[in-house]
TORVOBA-383010 format. One line per 8 residues: number of its first residue (from 1); their letters; for each residue x, z, y of N, C-alpha, C. Coordinates in nm, 2 decimals. Example, Ala and Ser with C-alpha at 12.3 -4.5 7.8 and 13.67 -1.06 7.14 Angstrom:
! TORVOBA-383010
1> AS> 1.32:0.78:-0.57:1.23:0.78:-0.45:1.32:0.78:-0.33; 1.28:0.71:-0.22:1.37:0.71:-0.11:1.29:0.79:0.00
This chain:
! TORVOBA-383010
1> XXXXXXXX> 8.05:28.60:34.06:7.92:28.55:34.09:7.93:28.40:34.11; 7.85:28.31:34.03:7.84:28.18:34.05:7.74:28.12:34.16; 7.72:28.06:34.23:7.64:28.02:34.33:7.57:27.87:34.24; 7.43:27.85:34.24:7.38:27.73:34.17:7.33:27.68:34.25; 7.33:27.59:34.33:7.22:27.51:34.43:7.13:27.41:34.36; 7.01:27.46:34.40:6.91:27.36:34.30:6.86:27.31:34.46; 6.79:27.25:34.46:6.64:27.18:34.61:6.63:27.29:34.66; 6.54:27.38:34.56:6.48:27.47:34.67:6.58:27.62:34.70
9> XXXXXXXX> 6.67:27.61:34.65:6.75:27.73:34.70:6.83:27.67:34.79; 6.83:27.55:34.81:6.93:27.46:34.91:6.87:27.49:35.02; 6.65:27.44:35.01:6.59:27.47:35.11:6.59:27.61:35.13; 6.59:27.70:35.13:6.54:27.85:35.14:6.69:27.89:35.22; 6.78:27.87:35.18:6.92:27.91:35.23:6.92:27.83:35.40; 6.89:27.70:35.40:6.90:27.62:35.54:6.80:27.64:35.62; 6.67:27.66:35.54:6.57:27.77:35.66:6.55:27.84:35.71; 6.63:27.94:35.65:6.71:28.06:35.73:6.81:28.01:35.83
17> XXXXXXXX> 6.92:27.92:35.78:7.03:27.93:35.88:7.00:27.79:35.97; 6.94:27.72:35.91:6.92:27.54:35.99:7.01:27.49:36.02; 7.15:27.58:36.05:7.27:27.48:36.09:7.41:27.60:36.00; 7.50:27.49:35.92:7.59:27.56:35.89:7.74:27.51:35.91; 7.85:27.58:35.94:7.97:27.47:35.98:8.00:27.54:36.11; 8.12:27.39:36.13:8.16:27.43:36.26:8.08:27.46:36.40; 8.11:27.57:36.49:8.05:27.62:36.58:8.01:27.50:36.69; 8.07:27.39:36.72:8.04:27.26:36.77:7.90:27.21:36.74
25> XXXXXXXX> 7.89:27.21:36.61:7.72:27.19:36.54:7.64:27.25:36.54; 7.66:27.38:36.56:7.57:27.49:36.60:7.58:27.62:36.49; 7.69:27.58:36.42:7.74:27.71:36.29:7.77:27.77:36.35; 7.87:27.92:36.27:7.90:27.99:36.35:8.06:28.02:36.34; 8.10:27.88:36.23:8.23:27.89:36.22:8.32:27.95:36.16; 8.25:28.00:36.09:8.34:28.13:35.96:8.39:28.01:35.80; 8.50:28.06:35.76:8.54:28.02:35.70:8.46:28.03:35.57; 8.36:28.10:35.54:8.26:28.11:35.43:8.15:27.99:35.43
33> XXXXXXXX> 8.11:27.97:35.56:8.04:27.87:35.61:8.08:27.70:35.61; 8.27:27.69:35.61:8.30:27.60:35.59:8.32:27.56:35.45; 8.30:27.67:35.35:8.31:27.67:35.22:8.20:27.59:35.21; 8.09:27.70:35.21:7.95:27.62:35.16:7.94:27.46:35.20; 7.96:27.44:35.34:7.97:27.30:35.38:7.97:27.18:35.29; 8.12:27.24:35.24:8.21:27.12:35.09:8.09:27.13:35.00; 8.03:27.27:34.96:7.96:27.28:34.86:7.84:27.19:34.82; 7.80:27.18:34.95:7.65:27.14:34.98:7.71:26.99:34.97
41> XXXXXXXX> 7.80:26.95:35.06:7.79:26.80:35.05:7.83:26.78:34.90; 7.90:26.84:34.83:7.92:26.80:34.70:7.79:26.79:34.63; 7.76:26.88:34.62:7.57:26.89:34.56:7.50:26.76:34.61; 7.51:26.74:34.73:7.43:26.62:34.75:7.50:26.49:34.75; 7.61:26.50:34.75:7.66:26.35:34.68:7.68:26.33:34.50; 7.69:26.46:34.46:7.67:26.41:34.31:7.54:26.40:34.22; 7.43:26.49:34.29:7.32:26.53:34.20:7.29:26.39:34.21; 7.20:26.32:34.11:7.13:26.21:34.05:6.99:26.21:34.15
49> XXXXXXXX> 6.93:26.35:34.20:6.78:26.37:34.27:6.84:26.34:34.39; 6.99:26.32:34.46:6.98:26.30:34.58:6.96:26.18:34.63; 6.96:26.12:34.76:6.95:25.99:34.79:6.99:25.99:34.94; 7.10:25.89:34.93:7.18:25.86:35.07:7.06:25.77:35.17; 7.03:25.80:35.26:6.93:25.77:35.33:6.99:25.68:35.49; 7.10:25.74:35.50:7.17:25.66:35.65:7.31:25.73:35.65; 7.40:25.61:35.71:7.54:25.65:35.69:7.60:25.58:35.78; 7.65:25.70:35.85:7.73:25.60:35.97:7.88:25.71:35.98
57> XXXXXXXX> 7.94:25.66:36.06:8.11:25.70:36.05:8.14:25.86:36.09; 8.00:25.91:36.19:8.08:26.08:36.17:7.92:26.17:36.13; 7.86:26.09:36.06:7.75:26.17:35.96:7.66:26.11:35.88; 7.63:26.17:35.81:7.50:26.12:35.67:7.42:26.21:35.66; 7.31:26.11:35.63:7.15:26.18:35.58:7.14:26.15:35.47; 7.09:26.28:35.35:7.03:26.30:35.27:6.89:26.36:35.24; 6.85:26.28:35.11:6.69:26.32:35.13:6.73:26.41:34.96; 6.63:26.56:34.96:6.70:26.63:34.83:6.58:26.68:34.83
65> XXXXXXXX> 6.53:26.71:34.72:6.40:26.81:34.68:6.30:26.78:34.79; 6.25:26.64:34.85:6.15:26.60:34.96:6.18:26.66:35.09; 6.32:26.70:35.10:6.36:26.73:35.28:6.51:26.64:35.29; 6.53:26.65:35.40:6.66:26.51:35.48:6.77:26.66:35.51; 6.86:26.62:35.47:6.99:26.71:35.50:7.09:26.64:35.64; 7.15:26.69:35.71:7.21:26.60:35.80:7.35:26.63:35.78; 7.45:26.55:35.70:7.63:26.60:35.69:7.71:26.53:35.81; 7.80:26.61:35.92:7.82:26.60:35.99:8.00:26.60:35.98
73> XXXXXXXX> 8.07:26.48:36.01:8.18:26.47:35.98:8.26:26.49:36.14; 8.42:26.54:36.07:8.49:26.48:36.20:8.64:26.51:36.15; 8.70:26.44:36.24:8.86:26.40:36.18:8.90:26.52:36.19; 9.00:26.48:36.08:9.14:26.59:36.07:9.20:26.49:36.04; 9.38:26.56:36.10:9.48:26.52:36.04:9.58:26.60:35.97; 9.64:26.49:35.89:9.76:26.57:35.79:9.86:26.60:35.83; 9.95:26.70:35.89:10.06:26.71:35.89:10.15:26.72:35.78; 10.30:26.66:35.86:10.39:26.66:35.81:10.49:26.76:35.77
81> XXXXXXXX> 10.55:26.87:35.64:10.60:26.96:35.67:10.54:27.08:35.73; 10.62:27.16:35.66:10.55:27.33:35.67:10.58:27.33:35.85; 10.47:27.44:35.84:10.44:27.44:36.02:10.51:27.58:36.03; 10.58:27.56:36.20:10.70:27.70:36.20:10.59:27.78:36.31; 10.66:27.86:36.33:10.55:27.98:36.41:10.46:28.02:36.38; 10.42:28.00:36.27:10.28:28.08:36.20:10.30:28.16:36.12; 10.25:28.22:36.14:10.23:28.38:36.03:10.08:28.33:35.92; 10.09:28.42:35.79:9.98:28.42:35.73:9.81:28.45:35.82
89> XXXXXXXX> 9.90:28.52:35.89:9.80:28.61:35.93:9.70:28.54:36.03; 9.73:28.40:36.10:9.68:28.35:36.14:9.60:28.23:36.12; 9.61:28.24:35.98:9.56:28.12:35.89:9.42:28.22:35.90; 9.38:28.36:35.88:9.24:28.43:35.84:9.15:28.38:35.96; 9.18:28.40:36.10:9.14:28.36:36.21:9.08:28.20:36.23; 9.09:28.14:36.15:9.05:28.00:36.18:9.04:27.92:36.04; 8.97:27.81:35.99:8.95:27.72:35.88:9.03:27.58:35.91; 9.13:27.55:35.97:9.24:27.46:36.03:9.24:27.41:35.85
97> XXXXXXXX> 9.27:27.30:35.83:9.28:27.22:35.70:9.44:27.13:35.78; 9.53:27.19:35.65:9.61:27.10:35.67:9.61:27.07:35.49; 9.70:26.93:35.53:9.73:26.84:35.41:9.85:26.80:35.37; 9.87:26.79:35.23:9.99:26.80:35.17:10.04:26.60:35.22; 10.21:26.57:35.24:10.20:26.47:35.30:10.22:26.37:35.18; 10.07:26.28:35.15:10.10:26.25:35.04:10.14:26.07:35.05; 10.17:26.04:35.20:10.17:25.91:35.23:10.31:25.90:35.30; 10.35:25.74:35.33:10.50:25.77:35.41:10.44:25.69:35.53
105> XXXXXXXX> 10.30:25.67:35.56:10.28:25.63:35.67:10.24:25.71:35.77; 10.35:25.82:35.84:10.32:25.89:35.95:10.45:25.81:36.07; 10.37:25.88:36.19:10.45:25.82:36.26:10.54:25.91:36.36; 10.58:25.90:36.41:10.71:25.98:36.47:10.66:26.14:36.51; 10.54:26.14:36.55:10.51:26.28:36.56:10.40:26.34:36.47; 10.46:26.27:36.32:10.44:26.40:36.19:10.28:26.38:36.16; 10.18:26.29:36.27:10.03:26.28:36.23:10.04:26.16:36.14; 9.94:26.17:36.09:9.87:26.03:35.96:9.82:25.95:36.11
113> XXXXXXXX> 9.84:25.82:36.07:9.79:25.74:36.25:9.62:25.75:36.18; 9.57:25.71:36.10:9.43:25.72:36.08:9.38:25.86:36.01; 9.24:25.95:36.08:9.23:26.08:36.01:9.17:26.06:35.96; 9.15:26.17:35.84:9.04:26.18:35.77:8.91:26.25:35.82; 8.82:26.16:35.77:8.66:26.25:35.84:8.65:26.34:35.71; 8.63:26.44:35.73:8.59:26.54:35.64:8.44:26.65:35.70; 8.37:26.69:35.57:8.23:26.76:35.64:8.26:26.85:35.68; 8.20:26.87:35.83:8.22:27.01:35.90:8.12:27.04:35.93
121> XXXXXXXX> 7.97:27.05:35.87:7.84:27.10:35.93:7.76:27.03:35.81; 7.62:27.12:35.84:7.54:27.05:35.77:7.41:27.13:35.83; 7.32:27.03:35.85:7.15:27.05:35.92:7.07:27.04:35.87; 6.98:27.09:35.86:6.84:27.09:35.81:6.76:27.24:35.75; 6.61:27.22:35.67:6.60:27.10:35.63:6.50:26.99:35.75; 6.49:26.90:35.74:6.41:26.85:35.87:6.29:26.70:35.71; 6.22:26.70:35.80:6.09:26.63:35.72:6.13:26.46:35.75; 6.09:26.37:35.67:6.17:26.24:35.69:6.07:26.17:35.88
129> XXXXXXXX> 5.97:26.26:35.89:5.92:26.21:36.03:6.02:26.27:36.16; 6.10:26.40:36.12:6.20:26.45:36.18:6.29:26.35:36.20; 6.34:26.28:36.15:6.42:26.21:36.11:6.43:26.06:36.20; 6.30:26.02:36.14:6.28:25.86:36.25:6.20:25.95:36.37; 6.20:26.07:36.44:6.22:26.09:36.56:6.31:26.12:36.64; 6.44:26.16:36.52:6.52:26.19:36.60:6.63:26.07:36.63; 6.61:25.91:36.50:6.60:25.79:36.57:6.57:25.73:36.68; 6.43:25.76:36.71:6.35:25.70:36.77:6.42:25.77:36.94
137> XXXX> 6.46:25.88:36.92:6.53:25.90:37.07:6.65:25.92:37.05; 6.72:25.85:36.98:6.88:25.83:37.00:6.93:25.95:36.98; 6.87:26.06:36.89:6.96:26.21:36.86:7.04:26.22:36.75; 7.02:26.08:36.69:7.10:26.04:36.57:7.14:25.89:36.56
């Protein structure tokens, strides 16, 4: 089965759920959920109908088919070297992102010194007056 996100199946999917992603955001934290996350922000940073509307260092607003999407970032880091004490089995239990080490700037304890913000949530849909209200009282 292929999944096609157009506007309005984007809208119809988030007005059901209104929040998807990490359980911090108000997801519910399933690894299927972090899937779509990537998905969506991909959709909305490549489609041509989207439009970056505000951007700051742990989220972005998008405006897509006449509603505001809200992409919600936060660090990870890459470790160094396969990790000991883990079983497969506890990879199913959690969406933990590690990274292959593709830099030689780590420092003594195996972390990248700067992380990567990567998307872990995504809100909406909210109307662009949602938007400069939730401006207007500092909720964004």
């Amino acid at each position: 089965m292929t999944l096609k996100l157009d506007a309005r199946l984007l809208y119809e999917i988030m007005s059901e759920f209104h929040t998807l992603g990490d359980e911090e955001y108000g997801g519910q934290g399933t690894f299927q959920e972090a899937v779509l996350v990537g998905y969506i922000y991909g959709l909305l940073t490549e489609n041509s109908l989207s439009k970056l509307t505000m951007d700051s260092e742990n989220r972005k607003v998008y405006k897509f088919g006449g509603y505001c999407y809200i992409i919600w970032f936060d660090e990870v880091y890459a470790r160094e070297g396969e990790m000991e004490d883990e079983t497969a089995e506890s990879y199913l239990d959690t969406f933990e992102v590690h990274l292959e080490n593709i830099s030689e700037e780590y420092d003594d304890s195996g972390f990248e010194e700067e992380p990567i913000m990567l998307p872990v949530a995504v809100e909406g849909p909210y109307s662009d007056d949602d938007i400069r209200d939730f401006l207007a009282n500092g909720d964004l």
